[in-house]
C-alpha positions in Angstrom: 86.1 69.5 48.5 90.3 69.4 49.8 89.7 73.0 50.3 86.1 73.1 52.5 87.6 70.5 54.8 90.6 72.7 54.9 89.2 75.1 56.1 87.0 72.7 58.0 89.8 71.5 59.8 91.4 75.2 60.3 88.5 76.1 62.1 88.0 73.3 64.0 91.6 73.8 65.3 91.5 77.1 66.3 88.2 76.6 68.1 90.5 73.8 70.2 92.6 76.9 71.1 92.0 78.3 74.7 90.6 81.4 74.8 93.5 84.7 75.0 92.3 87.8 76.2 93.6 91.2 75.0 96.8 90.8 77.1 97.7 87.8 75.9 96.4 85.9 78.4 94.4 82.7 78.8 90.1 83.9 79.5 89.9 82.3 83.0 86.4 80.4 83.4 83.3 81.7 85.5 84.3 82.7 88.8 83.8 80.2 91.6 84.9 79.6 95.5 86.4 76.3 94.4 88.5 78.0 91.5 90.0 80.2 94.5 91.5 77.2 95.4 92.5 75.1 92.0 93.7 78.5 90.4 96.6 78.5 92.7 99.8 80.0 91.7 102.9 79.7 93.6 105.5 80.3 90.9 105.5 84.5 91.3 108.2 86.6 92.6 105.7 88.0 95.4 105.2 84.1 96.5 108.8 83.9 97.3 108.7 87.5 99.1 106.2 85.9 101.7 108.3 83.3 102.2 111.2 84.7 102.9 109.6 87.4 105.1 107.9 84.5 107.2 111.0 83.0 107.4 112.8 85.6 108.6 110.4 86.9 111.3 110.0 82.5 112.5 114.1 83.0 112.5 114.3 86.2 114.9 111.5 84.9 117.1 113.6 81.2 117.1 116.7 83.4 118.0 114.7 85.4 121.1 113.3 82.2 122.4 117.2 80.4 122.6 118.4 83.7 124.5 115.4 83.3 126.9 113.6 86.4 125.7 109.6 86.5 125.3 107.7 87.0 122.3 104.0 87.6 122.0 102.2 84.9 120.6 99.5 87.9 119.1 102.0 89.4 117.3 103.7 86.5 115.3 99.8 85.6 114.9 98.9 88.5 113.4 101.9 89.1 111.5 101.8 85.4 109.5 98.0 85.0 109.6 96.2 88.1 108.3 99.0 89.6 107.4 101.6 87.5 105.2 98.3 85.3 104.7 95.9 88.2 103.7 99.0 88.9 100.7 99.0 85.2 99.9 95.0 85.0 99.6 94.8 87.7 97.0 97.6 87.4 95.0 98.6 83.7 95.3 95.5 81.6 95.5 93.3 81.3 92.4 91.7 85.0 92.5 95.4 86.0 90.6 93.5 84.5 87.9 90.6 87.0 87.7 92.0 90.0 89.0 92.5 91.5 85.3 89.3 90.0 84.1 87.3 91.3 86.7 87.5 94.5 88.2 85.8 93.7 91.7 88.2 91.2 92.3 91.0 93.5 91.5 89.3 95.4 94.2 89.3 92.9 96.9 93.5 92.6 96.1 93.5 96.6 96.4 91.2 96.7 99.9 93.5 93.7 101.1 96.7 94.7 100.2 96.4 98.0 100.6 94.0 98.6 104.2 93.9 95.0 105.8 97.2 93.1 105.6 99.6 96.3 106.6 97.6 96.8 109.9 98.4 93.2 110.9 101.7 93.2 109.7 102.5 96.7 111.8 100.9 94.5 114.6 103.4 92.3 114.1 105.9 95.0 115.1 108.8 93.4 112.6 111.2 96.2 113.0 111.2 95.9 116.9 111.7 92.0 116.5 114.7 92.8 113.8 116.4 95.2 116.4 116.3 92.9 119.1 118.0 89.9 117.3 120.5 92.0 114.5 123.7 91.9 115.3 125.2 95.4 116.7 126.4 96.3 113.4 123.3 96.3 111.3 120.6 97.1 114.0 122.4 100.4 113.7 122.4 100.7 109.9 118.7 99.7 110.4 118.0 102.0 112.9 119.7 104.9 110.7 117.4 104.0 107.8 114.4 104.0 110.3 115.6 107.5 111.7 116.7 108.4 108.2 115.4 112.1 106.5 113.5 109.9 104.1 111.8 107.8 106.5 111.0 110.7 108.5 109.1 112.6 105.5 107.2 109.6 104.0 106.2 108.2 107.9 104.8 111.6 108.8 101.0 111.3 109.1 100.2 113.9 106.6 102.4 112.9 103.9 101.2 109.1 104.2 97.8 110.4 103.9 97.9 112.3 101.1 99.8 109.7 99.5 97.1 107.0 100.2 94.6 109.2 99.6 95.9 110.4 96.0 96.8 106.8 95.1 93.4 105.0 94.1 92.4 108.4 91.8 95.7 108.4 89.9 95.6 104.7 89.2 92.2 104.5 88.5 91.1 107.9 86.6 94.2 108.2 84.3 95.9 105.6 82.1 98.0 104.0 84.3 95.5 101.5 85.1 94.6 100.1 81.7 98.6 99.8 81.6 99.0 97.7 84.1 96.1 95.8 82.8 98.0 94.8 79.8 101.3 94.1 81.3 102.0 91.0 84.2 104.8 93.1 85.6 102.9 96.7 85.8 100.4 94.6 87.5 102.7 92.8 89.7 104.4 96.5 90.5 100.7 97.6 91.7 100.0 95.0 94.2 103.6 95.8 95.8 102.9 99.4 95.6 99.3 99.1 97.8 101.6 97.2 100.2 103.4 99.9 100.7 101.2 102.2 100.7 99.4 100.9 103.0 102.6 100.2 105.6 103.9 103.7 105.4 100.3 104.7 106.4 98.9 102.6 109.1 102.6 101.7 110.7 103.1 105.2 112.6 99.2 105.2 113.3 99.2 101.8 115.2 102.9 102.8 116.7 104.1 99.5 117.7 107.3 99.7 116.1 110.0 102.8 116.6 108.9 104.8 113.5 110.3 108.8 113.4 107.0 111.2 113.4 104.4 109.8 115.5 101.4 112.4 116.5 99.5 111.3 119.7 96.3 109.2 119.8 94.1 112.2 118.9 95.8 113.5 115.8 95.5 109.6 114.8 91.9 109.2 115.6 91.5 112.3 113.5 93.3 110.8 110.3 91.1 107.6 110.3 87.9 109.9 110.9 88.8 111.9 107.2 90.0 108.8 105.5 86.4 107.6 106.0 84.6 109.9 103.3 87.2 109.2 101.0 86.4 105.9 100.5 82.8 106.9 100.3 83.8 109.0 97.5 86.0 106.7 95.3 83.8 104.1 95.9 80.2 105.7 94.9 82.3 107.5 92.0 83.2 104.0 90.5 79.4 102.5 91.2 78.0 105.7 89.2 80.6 106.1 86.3 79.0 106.2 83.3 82.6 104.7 81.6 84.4 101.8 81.6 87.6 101.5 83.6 90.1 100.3 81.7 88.4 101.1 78.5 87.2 98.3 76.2 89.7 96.0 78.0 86.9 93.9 79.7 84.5 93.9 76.6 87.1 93.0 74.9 87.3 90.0 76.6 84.0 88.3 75.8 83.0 86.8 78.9 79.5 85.8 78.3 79.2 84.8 82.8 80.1 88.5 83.6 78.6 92.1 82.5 81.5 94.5 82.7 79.2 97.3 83.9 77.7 95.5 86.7 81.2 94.0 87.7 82.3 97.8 88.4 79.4 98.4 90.3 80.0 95.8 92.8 83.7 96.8 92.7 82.5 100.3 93.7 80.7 98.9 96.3 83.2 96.5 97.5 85.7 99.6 98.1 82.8 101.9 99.3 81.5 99.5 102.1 85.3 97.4 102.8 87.5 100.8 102.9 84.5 101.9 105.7 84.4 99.2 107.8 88.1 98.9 107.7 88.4 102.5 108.6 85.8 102.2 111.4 87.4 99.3 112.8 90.9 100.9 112.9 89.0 103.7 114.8 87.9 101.6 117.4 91.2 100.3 118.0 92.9 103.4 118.2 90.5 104.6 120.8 90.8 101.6 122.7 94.6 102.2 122.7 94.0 105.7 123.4 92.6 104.6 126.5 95.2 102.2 127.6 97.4 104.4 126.8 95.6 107.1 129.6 94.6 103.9 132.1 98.6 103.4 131.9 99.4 107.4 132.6 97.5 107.1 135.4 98.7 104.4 136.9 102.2 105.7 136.8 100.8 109.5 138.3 99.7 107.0 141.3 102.2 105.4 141.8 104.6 108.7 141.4 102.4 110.0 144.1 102.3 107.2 146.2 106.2 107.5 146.6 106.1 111.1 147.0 103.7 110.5 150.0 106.2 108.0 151.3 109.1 110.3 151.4 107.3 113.2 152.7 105.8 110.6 155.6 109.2 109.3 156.3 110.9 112.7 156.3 108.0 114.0 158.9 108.5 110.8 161.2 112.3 111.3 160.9 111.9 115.1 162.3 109.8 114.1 164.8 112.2 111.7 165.8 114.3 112.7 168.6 
């Protein structure tokens, strides 16, 4: 009878435990808008890398405004809202605690981090802000990493294309990615990586800051145009796989509120219809610059001509002058 309540007792106990998934880590329960919010986590390494970064940029805006220097509003906007904030949303607020248990929210991180935050943060034109408050000493060791052979090979349009092109496919059709599903850090390494990614692609596109390499408005337009069926690609490839990314990793879990196979199809879908829009919308803005860009050109050809006409009228009137 000692021995049935023994075991009684040993069960009972262990059933207490909180559930551990394959990684070691504690099952998160179903997935709700209000867990977004009570999940958050503010004790990560990234966490203190957007607070420093906003710091910094709030620092050399503080700096241009004592020396009587303006500073758009839009771009300390963009560069602290969707862009520091887009990094915080996915990685700090509560969806850090589903992005290895479900694979469409790991999806949202990768559209965010890697295609939404980096256009607002080249918007936010950092590296033009840094130059204008350094001291002389190192805006020039800045501006010789900007100008650097490196910078000039990963900032050329091509080579950041094919880089965030081949990206998603090695991560997600090789082992890699069930790696960095079983280790925080791998994980953690991912999330940094899309940021950059996604910098080194879209900064020379938007051209805001003094990057080495940058092709005019047309070759630009032209890069957004292909990156548009890759998404297509990736993401209908994901929707119709008839395998499990990651392996057994999210069986393995148990989750009894989520079917692994429909959770990839909506991640598929998720990057299929978010990497379009995003690429559509990019597009449009490109164009629009494009046009500025000409409406600007022309302006200046006026006015180029309108002095031109001034100095040939004043050197007729001077010859006719006796």
């Amino acid at each position: 009878m000692l021995h049935v309540d023994s075991i009684f007792a040993a069960t009972s106990a262990v059933a207490a435990l909180p559930a551990v998934a394959a990684g070691g880590d504690p099952i998160p329960p179903p997935f709700t808008v209000a867990r977004v919010f009570t999940e958050t986590r503010l004790d990560s390494w990234l966490a203190l890398g957007l607070v420093l970064a906003a710091g910094l940029y709030l620092y050399g805006v503080h700096r241009l405004r004592l020396r009587g220097d303006r500073w758009p509003v839009a771009r300390t906007v963009f560069f602290l809202g969707p862009g520091l904030g887009g990094i915080a949303a996915v990685t700090v607020s509560g969806l850090h605690a589903y992005d290895t248990a479900l694979l469409s929210v790991h999806m949202v991180q990768h559209m965010v981090l890697s295609m939404v935050s980096p256009i607002f943060l080249a918007l936010g034109a950092p590296i033009t802000l840094a130059l204008r408050t350094l001291p002389v000493r190192p805006r020039k060791r800045l501006l010789a990493i900007v100008h650097s052979r490196i910078a000039r090979i990963y900032s050329f349009p091509l080579v950041a294309f094919a880089i965030f092109v081949v990206n998603p496919f090695a991560l997600y059709f090789t082992d890699l990615y069930r790696y960095t599903l079983e280790h925080a850090w791998a994980h953690e390494v991912v999330h940094a990586h899309f940021i950059m990614t996604g910098c080194v692609f879209f900064w020379p596109l938007l051209g805001l800051d003094p990057l080495p390499g940058r092709w005019p408005y047309p070759g630009r337009a032209l890069l957004m145009v292909l990156s548009v069926p890759f998404h297509t690609v990736l993401g209908l490839t994901i929707m119709q796989s008839t395998t499990l990314f990651g392996g057994d990793w999210y069986p393995s879990l148990g989750l009894t509120w989520s079917n692994p196979w429909d959770d990839q199809v909506v991640a598929g879908g998720v990057l299929w219809a978010g990497g379009e829009f995003v690429s559509v919308t990019m597009l449009a803005v490109l164009v629009a610059q494009w046009i500025r860009q000409s409406e600007r050109e022309a302006r200046r050809l006026d006015r180029e001509l309108d002095r031109q006409e001034a100095r040939q009228r004043a050197a007729e009137a001077a010859e006719t002058t006796p």
